[in-house]
N, C-alpha and C positions, 0 to 999 in steps of 0.2 A: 504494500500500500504506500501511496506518495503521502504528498500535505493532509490528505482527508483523517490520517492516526494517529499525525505526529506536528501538525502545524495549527495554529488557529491564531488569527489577524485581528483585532481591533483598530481599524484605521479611522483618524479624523482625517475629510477631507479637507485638503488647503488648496491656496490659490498661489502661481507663484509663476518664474517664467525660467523656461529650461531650454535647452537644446535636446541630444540624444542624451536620456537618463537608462539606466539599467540598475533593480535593485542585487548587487552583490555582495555575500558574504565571506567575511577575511582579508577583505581590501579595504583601506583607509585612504581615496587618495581623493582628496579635492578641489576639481582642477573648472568647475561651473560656478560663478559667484552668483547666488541667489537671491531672488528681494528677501523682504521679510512676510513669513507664511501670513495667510487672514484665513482664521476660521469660519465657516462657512453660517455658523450657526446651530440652533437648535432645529430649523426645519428641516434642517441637511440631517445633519447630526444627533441624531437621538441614541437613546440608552440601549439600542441592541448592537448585536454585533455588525460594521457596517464595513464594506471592502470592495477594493478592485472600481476607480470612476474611472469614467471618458465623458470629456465634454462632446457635443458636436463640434463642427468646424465653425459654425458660426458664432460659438458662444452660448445660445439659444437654450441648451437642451442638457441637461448633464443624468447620465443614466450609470446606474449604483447597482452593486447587488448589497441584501439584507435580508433581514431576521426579523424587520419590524412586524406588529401585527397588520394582518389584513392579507399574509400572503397565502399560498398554494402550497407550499414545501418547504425545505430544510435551506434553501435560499432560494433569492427569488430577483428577478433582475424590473428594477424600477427608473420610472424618470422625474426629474423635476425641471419646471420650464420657468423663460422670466419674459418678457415683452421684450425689453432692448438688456443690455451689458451691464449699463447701471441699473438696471432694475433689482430686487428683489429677488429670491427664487420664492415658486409656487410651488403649495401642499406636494410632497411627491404622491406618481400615481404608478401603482403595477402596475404591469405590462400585459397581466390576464394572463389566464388559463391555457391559452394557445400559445404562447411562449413559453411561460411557466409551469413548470409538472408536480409534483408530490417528491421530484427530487434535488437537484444542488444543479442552479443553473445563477452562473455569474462569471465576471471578469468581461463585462461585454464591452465592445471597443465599434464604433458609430464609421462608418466610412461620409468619405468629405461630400458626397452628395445626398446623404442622409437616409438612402433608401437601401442599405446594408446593414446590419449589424451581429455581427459575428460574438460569439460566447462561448464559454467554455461549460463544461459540466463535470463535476467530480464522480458521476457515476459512473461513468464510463472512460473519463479522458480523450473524449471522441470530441474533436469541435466541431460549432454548429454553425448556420448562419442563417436568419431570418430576413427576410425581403419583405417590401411595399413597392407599389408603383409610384406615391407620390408622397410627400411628409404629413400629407394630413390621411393618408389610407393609413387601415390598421396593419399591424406587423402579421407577415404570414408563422404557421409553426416553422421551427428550428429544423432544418434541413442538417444531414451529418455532411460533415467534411470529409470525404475517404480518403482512400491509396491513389496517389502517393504521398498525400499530407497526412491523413491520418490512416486510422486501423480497422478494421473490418469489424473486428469484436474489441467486447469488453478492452483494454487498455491498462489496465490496475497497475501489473508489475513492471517494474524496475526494467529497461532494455526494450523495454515493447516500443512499437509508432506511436507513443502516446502522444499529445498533444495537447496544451494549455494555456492559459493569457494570453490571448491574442492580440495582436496591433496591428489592425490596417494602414496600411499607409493612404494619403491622402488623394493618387490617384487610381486607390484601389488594384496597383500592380504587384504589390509586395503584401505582404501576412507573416509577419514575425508572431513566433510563440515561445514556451518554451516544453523542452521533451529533454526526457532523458532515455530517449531512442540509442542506439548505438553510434557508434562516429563519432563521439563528444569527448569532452575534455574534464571533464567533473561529473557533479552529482546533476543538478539542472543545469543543462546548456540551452543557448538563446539559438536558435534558427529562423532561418528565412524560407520561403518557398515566395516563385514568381509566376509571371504569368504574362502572353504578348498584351492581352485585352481583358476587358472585364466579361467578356464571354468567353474566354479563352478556361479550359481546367486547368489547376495550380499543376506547376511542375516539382521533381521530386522537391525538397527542400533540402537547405545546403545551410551546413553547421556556419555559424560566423567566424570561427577560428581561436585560435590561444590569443589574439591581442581583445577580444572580450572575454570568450570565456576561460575561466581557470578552473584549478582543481575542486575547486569549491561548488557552493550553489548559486549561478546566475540565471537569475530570474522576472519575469512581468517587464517584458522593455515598452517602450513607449518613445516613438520616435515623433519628433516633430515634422 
């Protein structure tokens, strides 16, 4: 078993401005100068377990998984929206039943024209991806990711195609996650898989290398 028997997150979301981040373990080096983090609030932030955002690209929209009540499962992938940047954010709202199962759906990461959003699931380690035709249609169900990016079945142990936290890139040609598939350099390694178009199937995926990942666990990247 991965994160699901041996990890558990409490993250406050902050606001802050990055280039390419990677959260990695056993490395101290700080080479990004950061503003200073602004907590998001109580609307955001409540007393359950809350983890893994993506904003949209436009700021608009920032979608969480949690624990809060009102959901479907053991997590549950929600949004909260604001009018303009300075705005406010509004009540978060799941995502419903057709996204959301009775099992562990989060780490969702928004593509830059809004009608993608890819997520992970701890049941299986299999990624998924939900589509809309337009930002105000509802999200379809979580479609799996296969082979070559992911795995056929279940995904649980250590060396399998598993696959996790995803990060689309902004013109939907790249899909960083991370796996501790074979080929790696540590415990979790970051990967990429590409692709010519956004109709095009992902091609195999390709470790990033020892100048990110190390012996250690690299993990959840998030590219600008």
């Amino acid at each position: 078993m991965k994160r699901q028997s041996s990890y558990s997150m409490k993250m406050v979301c902050l606001v802050s401005a990055a280039a390419i981040m990677v959260a990695t373990a056993g490395r101290g080096r700080a080479e990004i100068i950061m503003s200073e983090p602004t907590n998001l609030g109580p609307v955001i932030n409540d007393a359950t377990d809350m983890q893994e955002c993506d904003f949209s690209h436009d700021g608009l929209e920032l979608y969480f998984s949690s624990l809060r009540p009102g959901g479907y499962g053991r997590k549950d992938i929600w949004v909260a929206k604001r009018e303009t940047v300075n705005s406010a954010w509004q009540e978060p709202v799941n995502l419903g039943p057709v996204v959301n199962s009775a099992g562990a759906e989060l780490e969702p990461s928004i593509s830059g024209d809004g009608l993608q959003l890819y997520l992970g699931c701890w049941d299986d380690y299999i990624l998924r991806v939900c589509t809309r035709p337009s930002k105000d249609a509802p999200w379809s169900a979580p479609v799996k990711i296969g082979p070559p990016l992911g795995a056929v079945d279940t995904a649980i142990e250590v060396g399998s195609d598993d696959a996790w936290t995803p990060e689309i890139s902004a013109d939907g040609l790249c899909l960083y996650f991370t796996s501790t598939r074979l080929g790696g350099y540590g415990g979790y390694d970051i990967w990429v898989a590409t692709r010519a178009t956004k109709n095009d199937p992902w091609d195999a995926p390709a470790n990033l290398g020892p100048n990110v990942n190390t012996g250690a666990d690299d993990w959840s990247p998030s590219i600008s």
